[in-house]
N, CA, C and O atoms as a DFTB+ gen file, in Angstrom:
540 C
 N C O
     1  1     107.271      72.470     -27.201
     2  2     108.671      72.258     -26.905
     3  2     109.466      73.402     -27.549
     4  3     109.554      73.580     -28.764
     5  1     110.017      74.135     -26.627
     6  2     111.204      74.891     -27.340
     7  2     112.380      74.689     -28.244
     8  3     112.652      73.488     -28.256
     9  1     113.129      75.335     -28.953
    10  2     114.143      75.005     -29.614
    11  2     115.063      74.476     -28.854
    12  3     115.584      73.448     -29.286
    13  1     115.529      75.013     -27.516
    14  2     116.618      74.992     -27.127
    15  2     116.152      73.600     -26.192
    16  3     117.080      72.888     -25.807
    17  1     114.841      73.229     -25.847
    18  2     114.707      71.944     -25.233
    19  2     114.829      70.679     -26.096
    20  3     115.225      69.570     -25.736
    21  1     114.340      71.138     -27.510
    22  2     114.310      70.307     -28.448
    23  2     115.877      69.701     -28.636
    24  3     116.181      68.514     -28.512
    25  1     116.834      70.857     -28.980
    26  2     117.850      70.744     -29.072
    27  2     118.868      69.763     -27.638
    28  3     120.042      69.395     -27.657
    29  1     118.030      69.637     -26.776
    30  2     118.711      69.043     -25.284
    31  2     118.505      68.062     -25.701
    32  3     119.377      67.465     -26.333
    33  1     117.006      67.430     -25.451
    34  2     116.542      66.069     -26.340
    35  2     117.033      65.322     -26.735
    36  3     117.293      64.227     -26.235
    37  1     117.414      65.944     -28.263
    38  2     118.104      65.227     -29.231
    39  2     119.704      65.264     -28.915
    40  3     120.377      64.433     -29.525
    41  1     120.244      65.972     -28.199
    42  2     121.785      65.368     -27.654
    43  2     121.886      64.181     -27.041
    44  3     122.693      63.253     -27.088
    45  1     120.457      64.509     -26.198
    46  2     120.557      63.193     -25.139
    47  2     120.299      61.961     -25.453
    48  3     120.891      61.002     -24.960
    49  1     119.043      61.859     -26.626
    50  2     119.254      61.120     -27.218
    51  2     120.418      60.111     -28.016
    52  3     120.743      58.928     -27.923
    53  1     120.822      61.232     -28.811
    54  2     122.536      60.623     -29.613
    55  2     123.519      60.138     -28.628
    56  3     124.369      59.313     -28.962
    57  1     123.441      60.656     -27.314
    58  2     124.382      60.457     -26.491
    59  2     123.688      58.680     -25.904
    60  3     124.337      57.634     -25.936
    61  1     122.894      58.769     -25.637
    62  2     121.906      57.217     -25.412
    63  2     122.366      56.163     -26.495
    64  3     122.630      54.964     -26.403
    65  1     122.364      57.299     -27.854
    66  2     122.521      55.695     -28.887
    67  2     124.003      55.384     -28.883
    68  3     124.428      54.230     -28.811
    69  1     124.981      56.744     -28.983
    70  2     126.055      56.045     -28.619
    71  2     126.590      54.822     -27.747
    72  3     127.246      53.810     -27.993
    73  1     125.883      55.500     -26.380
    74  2     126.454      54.266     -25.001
    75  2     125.598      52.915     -25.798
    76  3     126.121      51.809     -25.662
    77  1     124.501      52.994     -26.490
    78  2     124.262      51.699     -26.810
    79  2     125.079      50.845     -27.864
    80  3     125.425      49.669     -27.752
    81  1     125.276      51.607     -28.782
    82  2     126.640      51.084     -30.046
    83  2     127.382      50.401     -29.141
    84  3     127.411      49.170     -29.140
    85  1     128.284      51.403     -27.986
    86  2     129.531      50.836     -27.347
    87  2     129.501      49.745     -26.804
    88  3     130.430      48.936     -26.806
    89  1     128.055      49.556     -26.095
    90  2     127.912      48.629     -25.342
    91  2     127.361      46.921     -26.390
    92  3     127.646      45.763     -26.084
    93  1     126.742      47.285     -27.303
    94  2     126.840      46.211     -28.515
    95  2     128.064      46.083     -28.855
    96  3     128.358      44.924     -29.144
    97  1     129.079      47.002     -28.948
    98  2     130.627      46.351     -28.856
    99  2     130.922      45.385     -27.885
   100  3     131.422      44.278     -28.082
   101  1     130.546      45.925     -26.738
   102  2     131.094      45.150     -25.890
   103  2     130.607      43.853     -25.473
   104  3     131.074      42.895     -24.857
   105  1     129.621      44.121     -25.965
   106  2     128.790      42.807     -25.566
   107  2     129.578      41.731     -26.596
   108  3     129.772      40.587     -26.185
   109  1     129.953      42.055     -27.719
   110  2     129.837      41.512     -29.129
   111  2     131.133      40.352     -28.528
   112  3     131.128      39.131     -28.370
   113  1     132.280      41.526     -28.284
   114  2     133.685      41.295     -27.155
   115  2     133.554      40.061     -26.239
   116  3     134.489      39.331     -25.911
   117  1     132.240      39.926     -25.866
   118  2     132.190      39.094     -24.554
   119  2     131.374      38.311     -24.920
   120  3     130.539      38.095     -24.041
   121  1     131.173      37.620     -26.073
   122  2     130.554      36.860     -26.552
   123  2     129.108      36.104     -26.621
   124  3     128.753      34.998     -27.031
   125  1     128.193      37.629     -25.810
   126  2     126.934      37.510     -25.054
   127  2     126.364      38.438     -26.814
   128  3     126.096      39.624     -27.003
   129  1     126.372      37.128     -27.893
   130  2     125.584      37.840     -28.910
   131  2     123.966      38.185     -28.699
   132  3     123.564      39.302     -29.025
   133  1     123.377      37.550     -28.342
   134  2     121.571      37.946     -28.099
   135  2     121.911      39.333     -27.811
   136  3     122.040      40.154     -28.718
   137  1     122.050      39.605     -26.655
   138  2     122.496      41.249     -25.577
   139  2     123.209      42.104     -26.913
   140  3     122.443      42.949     -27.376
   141  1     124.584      42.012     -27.613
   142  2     124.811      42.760     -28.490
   143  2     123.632      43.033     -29.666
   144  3     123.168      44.153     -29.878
   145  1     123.304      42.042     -30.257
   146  2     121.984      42.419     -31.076
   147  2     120.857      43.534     -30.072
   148  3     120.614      44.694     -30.407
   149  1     120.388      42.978     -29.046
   150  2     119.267      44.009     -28.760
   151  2     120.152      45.583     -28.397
   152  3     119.449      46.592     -28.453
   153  1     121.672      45.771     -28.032
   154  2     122.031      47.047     -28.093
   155  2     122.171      47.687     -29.225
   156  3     122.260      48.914     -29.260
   157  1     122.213      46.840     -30.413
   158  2     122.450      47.439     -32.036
   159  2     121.504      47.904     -32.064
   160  3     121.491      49.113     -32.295
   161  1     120.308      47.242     -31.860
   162  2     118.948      47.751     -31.879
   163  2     118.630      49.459     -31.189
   164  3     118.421      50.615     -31.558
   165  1     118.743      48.819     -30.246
   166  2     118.686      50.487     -29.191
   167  2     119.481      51.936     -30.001
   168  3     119.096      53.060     -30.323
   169  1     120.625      51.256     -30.088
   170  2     121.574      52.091     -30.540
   171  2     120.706      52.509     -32.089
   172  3     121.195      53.619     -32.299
   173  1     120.088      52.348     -32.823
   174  2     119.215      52.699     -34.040
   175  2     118.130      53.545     -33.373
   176  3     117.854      54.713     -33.648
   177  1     117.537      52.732     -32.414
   178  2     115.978      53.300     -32.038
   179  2     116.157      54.309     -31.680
   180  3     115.413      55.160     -32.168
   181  1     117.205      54.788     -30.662
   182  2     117.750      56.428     -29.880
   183  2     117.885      57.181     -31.037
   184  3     117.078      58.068     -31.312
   185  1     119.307      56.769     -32.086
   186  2     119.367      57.969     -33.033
   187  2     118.290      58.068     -34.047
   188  3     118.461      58.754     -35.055
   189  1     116.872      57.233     -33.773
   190  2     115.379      57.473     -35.185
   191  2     114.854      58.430     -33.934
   192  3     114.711      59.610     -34.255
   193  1     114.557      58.107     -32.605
   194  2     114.051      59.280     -32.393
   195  2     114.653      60.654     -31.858
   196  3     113.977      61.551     -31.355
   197  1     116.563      60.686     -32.120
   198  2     116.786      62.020     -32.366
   199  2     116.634      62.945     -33.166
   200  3     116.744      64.169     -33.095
   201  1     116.160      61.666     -34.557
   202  2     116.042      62.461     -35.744
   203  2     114.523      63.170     -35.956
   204  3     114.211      64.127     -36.666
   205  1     113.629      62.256     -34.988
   206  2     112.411      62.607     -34.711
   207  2     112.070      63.754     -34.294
   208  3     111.094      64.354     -34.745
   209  1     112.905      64.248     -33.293
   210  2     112.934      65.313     -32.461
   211  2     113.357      66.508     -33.496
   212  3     112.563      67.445     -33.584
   213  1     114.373      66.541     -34.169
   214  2     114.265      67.778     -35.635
   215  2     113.004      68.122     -35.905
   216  3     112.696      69.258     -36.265
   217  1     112.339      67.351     -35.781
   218  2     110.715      67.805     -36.655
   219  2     110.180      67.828     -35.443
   220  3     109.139      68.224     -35.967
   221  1     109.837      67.767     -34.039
   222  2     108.886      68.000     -33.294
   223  2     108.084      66.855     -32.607
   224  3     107.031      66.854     -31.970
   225  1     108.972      65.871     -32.970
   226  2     107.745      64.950     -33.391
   227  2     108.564      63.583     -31.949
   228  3     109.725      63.209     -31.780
   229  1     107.278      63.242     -31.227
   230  2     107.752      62.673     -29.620
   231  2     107.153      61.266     -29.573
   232  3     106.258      61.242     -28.727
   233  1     107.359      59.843     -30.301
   234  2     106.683      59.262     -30.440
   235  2     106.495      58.102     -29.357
   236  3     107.440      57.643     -28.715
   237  1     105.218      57.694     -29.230
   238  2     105.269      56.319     -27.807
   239  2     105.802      54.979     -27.229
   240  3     106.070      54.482     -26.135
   241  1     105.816      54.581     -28.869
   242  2     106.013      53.328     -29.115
   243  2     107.089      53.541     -30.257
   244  3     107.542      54.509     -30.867
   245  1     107.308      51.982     -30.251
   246  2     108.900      51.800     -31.406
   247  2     107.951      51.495     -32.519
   248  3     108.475      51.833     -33.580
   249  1     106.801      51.006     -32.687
   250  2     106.220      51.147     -33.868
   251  2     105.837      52.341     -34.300
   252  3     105.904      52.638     -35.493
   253  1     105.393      53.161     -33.375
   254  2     104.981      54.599     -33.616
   255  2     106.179      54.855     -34.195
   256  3     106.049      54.716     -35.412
   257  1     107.620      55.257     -33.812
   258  2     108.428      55.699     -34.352
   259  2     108.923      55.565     -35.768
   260  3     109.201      56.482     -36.542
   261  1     109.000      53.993     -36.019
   262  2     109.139      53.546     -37.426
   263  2     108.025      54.245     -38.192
   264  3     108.344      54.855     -39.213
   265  1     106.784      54.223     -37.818
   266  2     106.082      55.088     -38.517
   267  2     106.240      56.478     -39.410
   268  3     106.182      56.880     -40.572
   269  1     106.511      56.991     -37.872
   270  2     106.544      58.628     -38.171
   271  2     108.296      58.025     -39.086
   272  3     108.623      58.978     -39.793
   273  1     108.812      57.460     -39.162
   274  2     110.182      57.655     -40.005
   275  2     109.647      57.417     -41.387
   276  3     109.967      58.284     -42.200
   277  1     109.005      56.571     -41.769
   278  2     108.283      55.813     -42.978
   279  2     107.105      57.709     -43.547
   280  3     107.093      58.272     -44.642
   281  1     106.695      57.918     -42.843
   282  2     106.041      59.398     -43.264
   283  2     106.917      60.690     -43.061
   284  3     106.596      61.447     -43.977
   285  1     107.318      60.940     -42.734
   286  2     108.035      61.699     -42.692
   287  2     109.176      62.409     -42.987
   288  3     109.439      63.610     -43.042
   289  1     110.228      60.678     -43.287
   290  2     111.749      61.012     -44.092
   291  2     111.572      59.743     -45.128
   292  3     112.245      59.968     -46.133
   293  1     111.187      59.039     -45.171
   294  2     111.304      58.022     -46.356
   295  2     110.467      58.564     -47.373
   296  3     111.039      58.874     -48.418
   297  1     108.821      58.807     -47.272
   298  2     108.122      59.034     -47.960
   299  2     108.666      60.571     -48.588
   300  3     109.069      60.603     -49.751
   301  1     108.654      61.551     -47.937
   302  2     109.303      62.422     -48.873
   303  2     110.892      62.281     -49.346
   304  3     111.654      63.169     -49.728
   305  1     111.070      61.187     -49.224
   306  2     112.875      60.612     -50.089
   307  2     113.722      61.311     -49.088
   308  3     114.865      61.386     -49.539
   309  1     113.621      61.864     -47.887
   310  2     114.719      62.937     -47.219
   311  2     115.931      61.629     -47.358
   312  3     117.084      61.982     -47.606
   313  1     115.687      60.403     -47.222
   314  2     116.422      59.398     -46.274
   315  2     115.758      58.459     -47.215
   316  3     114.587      58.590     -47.571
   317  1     116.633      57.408     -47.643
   318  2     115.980      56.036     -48.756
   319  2     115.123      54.891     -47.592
   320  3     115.128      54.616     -46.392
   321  1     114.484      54.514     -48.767
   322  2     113.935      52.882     -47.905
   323  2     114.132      52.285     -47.700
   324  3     113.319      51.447     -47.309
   325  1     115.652      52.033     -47.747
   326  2     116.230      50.634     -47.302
   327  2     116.433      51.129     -45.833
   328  3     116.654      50.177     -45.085
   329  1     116.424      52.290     -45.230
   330  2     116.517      52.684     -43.849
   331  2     115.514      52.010     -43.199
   332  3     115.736      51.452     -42.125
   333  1     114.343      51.997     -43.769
   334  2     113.099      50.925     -43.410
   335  2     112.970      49.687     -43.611
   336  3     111.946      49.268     -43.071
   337  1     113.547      48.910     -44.144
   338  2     114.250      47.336     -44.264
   339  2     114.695      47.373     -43.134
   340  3     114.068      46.972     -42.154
   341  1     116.229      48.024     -43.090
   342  2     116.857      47.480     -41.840
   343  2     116.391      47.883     -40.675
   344  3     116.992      47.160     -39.881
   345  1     115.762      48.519     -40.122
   346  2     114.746      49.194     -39.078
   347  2     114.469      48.019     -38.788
   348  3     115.134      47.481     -37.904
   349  1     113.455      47.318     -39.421
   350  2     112.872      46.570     -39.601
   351  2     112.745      45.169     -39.064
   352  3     111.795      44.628     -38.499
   353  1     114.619      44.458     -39.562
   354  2     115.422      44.170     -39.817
   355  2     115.807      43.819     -38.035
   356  3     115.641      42.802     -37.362
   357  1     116.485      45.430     -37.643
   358  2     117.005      45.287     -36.071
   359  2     116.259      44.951     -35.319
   360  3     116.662      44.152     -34.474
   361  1     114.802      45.407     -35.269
   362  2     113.807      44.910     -34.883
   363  2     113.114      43.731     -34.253
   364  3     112.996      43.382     -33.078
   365  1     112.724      43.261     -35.305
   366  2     112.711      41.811     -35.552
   367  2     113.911      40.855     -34.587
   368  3     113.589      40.111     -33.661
   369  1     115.304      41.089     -35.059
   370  2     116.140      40.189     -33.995
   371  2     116.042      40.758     -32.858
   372  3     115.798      40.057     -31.876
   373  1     116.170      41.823     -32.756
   374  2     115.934      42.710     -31.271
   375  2     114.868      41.650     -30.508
   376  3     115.116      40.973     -29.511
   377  1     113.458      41.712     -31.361
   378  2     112.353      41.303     -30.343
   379  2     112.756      39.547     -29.994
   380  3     112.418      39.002     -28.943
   381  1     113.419      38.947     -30.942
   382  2     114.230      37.543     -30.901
   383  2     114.776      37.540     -29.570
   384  3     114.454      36.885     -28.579
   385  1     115.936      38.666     -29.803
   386  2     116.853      38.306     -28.653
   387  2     116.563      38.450     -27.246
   388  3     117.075      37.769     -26.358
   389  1     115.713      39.372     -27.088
   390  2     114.883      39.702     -25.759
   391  2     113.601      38.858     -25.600
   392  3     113.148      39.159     -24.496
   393  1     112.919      38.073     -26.104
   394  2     112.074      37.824     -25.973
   395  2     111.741      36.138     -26.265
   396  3     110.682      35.642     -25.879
   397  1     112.657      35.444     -26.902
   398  2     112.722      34.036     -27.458
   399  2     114.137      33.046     -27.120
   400  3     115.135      32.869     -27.818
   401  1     113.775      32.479     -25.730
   402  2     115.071      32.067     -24.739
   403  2     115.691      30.754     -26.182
   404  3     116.803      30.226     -26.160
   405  1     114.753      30.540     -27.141
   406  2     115.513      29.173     -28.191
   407  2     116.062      30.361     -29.222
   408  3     116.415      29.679     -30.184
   409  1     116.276      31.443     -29.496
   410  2     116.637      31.771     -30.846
   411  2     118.380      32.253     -30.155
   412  3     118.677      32.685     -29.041
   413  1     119.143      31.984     -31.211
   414  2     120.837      31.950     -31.544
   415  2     121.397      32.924     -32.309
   416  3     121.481      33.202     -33.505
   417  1     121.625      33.200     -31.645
   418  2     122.689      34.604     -32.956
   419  2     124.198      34.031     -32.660
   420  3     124.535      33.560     -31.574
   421  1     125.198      34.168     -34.009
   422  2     126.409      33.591     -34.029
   423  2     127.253      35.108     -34.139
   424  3     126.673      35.957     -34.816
   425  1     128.044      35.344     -33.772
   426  2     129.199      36.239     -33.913
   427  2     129.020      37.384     -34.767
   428  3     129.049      38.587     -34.510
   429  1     128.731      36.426     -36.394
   430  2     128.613      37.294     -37.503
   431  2     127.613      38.029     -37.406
   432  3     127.490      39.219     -37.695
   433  1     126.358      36.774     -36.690
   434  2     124.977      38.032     -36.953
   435  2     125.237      39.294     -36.125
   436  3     124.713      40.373     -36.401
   437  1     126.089      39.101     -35.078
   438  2     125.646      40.346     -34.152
   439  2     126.861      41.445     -34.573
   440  3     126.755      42.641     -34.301
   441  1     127.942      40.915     -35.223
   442  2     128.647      42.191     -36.069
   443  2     127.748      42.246     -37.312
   444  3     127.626      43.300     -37.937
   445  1     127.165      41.202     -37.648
   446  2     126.665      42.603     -38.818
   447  2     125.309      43.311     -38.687
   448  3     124.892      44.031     -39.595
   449  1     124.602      43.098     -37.522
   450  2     123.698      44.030     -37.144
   451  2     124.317      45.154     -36.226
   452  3     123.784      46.262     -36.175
   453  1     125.653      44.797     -35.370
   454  2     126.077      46.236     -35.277
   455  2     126.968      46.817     -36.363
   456  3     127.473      47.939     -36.392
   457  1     127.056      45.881     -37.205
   458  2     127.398      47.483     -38.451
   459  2     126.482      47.698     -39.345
   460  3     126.961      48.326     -40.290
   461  1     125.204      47.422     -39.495
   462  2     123.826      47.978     -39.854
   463  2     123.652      48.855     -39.189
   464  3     123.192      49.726     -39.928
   465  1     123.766      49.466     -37.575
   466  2     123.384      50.243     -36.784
   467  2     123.984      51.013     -36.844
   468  3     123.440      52.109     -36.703
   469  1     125.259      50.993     -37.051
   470  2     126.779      51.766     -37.264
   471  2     126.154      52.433     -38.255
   472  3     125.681      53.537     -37.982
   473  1     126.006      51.816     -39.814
   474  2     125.661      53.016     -40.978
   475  2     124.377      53.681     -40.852
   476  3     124.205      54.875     -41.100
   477  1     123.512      52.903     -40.472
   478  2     122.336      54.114     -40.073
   479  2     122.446      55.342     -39.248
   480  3     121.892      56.366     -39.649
   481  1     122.921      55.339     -38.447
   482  2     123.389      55.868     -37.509
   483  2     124.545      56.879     -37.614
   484  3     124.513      57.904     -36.933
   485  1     125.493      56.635     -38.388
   486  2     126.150      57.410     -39.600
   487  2     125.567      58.534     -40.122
   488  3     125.915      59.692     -39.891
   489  1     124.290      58.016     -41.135
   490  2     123.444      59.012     -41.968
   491  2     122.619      59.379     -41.164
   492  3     122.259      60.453     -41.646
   493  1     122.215      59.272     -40.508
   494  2     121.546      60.069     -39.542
   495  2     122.291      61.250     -38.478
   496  3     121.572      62.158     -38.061
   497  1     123.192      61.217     -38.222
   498  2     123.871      62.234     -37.946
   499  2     124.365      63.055     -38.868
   500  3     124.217      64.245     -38.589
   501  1     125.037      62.764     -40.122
   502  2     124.951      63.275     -40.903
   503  2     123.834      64.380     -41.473
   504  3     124.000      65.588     -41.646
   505  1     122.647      63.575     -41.705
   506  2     121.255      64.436     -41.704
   507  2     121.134      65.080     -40.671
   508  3     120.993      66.228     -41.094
   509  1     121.097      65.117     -39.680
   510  2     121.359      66.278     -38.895
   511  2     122.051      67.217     -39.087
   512  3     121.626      68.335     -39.376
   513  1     123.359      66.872     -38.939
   514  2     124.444      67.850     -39.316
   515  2     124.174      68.936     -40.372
   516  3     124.510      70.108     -40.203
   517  1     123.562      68.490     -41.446
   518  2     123.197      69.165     -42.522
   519  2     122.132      69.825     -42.405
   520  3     121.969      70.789     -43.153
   521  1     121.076      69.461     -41.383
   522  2     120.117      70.045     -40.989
   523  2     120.349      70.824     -40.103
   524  3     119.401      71.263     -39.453
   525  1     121.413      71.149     -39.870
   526  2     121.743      72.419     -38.255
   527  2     121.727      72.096     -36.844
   528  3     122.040      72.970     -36.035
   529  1     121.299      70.592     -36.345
   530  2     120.894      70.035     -35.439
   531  2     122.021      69.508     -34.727
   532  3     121.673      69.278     -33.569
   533  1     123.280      69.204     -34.937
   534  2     124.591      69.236     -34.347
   535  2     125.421      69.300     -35.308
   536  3     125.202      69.198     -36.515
   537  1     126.672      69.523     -34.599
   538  2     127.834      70.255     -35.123
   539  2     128.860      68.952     -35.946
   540  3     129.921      69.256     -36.492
């Protein structure tokens, strides 16, 4: 992969996790909490593998990805471990909300998993930023 493809990638990516944030807003708005939780989710998973894409690195699966995040930026401290809690964390309700027609999310849960997604998502652009990877 080239720089300058690499660099497409990972816009398109950030640009993916955005529309997903917005749309966990909106969902949040319209009181369809399950749907806002699994976009908080998305909205994390897009900007872990934009950050993925800095290093080269193209992974298959959402476990693969947490992986390569857990080796790659946690283990050398680039990024703390509580980034891997809440990963974790979105996850987990993510696979709830898509996948378990009895499980309930109330209002709060799904604002405060989209503002878990919000601060990850934060420092991760940030880390970019600092890394040369957008402006």
């Amino acid at each position: 992969m080239t720089d300058a493809n690499r660099r497409k990638n990972l816009a398109e990516e950030l640009a993916r996790a955005e529309q997903a944030l917005a749309a966990a807003e909106a969902l949040l708005g319209l009181g369809l909490h399950a749907d806002s939780v699994s976009r908080s989710y998305y909205g994390v998973f897009h900007h872990l593998r934009a950050l993925l894409l800095s290093k080269g690195l193209e992974p298959r699966t959402h476990a693969g990805a947490i992986h390569l995040f857990n080796s790659e930026f946690v283990r050398p401290q680039l990024l703390p471990s509580s980034h891997n809690r809440l990963l974790s964390g979105l996850q987990g309700s993510r696979q709830l909300a898509d996948y378990d027609a009895a499980a309930s999310f109330s209002a709060e849960d799904a604002r405060a998993q989209l503002a878990d997604a919000r601060t990850f998502a934060a420092e991760i652009v940030a880390f970019l930023r600092r890394e040369g990877w957008v402006a």
